[in-house]
Each structure stands twice: as C-alpha cells, then as structure tokens.
C-alpha positions as CSV (number, residue, x, y, z in Angstrom):
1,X,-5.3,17.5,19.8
2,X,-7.6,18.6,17.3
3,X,-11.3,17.3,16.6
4,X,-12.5,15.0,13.9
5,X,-15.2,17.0,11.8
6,X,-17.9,15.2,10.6
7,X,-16.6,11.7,12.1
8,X,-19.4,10.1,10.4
9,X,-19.3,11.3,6.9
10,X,-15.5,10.2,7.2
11,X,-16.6,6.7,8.0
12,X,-18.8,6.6,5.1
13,X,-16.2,8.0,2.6
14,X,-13.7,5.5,3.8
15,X,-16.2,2.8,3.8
16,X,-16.9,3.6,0.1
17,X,-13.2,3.9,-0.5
18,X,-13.0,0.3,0.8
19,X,-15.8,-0.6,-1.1
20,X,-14.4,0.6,-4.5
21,X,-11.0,-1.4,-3.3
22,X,-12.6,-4.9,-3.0
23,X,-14.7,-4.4,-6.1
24,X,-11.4,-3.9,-7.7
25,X,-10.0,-6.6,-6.4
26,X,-13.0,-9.2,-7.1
27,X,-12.4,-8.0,-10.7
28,X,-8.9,-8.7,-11.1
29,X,-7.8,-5.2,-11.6
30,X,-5.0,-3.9,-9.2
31,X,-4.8,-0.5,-10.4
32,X,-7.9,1.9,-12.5
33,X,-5.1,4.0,-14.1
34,X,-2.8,1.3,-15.2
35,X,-5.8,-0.9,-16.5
36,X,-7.5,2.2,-18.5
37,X,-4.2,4.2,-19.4
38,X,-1.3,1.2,-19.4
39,X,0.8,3.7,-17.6
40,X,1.6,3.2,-13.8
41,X,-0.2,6.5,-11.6
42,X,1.8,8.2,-8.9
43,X,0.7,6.0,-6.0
44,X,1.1,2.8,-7.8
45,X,2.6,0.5,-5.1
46,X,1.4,2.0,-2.2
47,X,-0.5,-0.2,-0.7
48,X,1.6,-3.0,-1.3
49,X,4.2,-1.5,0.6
50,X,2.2,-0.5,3.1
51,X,1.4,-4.4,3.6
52,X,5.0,-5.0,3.2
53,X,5.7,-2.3,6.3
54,X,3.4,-4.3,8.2
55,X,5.2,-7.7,8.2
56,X,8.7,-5.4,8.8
57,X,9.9,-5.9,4.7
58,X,11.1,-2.4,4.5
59,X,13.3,-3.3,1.8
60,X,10.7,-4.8,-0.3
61,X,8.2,-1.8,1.0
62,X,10.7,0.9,-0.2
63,X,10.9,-1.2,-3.6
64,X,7.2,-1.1,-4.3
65,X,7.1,3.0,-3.5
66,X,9.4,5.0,-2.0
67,X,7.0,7.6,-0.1
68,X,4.6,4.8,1.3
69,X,5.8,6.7,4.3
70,X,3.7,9.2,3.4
71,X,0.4,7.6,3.7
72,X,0.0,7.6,7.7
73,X,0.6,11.6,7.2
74,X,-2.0,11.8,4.2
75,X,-5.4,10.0,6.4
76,X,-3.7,12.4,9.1
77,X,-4.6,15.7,7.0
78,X,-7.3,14.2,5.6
79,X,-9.5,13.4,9.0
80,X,-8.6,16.6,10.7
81,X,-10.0,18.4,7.4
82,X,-6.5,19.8,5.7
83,X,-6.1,21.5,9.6
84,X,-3.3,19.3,11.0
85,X,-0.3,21.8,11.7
86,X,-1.6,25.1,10.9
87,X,-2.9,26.8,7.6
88,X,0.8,27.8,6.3
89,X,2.6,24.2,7.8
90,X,-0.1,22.1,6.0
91,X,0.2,23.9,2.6
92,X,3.7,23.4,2.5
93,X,3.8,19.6,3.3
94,X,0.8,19.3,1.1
95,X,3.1,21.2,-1.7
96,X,5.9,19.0,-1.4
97,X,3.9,16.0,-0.9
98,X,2.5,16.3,-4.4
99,X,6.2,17.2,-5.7
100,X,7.4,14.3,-4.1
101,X,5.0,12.0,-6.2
102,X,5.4,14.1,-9.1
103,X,8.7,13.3,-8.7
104,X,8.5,9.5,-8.0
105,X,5.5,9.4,-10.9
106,X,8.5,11.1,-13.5
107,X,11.0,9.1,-12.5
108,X,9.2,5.9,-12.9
109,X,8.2,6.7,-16.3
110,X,11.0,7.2,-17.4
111,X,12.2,4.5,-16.5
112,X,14.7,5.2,-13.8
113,X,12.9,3.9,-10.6
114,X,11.6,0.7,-11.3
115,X,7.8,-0.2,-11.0
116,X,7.0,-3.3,-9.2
C-alpha cells in the first residue's frame, strides 16, 4: 500500500474544499460555473449523485452524472500524489478520465444527456 504524503496539508486542502462548499451552499449557489457562465461544467451533478449512491438510488445517481463513479478513484489519485498505479497506468486513467468528462460536458451541452 502506498503512503499518504503530506497527510496534513491534505487535510487542510480538503478542509478548505469543504469550506468553499458550505459557503456555497449558505449563499444559495449550487454550482460557481453555472452561476458565473449559465452553462453547466463537466462535474455538474456529481455530488448529488454521489448522495444519491449513498441511499442505493443508482438510477437517479446515474441521472444526475453518469461518471459519479469516478469520484472514489479521483480522491484515490489525488491523496497518494498522482502515484496510485504506476507513472504510465495513472496517466492513462487520468487521460481518459478527462475524456470521459469532456465527453459527458459535450454531450450535455448539446443537449443530448440531460442535466438535472
């Protein structure tokens, strides 16, 4: 098993990132991009469906983003420093992780996945 680096800079990033999310929250505003822009951004949804995984509404989960599987994968990489599978391994998931959304991001656009 690999090592956490820095386990207590982490804490504080994700205690910021927590931070940032309730202030959000307090202000009405669900998403920075969508309120600034009027346009969803790629990970619109996600944490909806992550709170929809967590009471077992797949279905409803899958309909607020698609790769909300992704996320568990994502704070993986990003607290063992981008070193999760190897050097080679975790450029390529990263690549087609950010295709993926790319994808999802296009598609919603235009209009043919639906943006809850």
């Amino acid at each position: 098993m690999r090592k956490i680096n820095y386990p207590l800079e982490k804490a504080i990033f994700f205690l910021g990132v927590f931070l940032y999310a309730a202030l959000l929250w307090l202000l009405g505003i669900t998403c920075p991009i969508r309120f600034a822009l009027g346009i969803p951004c790629p990970g619109c949804g996600i944490t909806r469906a992550l709170l929809s995984a967590i009471t077992f509404n797949f279905e409803m989960a899958f309909a607020y983003h698609p790769l909300w599987v992704l996320s568990p994968l994502i704070l993986l990489y990003i607290l063992y420093d981008g070193r999760l599978f190897g050097k080679i391994a975790d450029r390529i998931i990263i690549s087609l992780t950010c295709v993926a959304f790319l994808a999802v991001w296009i598609l919603r656009l235009a209009g043919i996945i639906p943006c809850l």
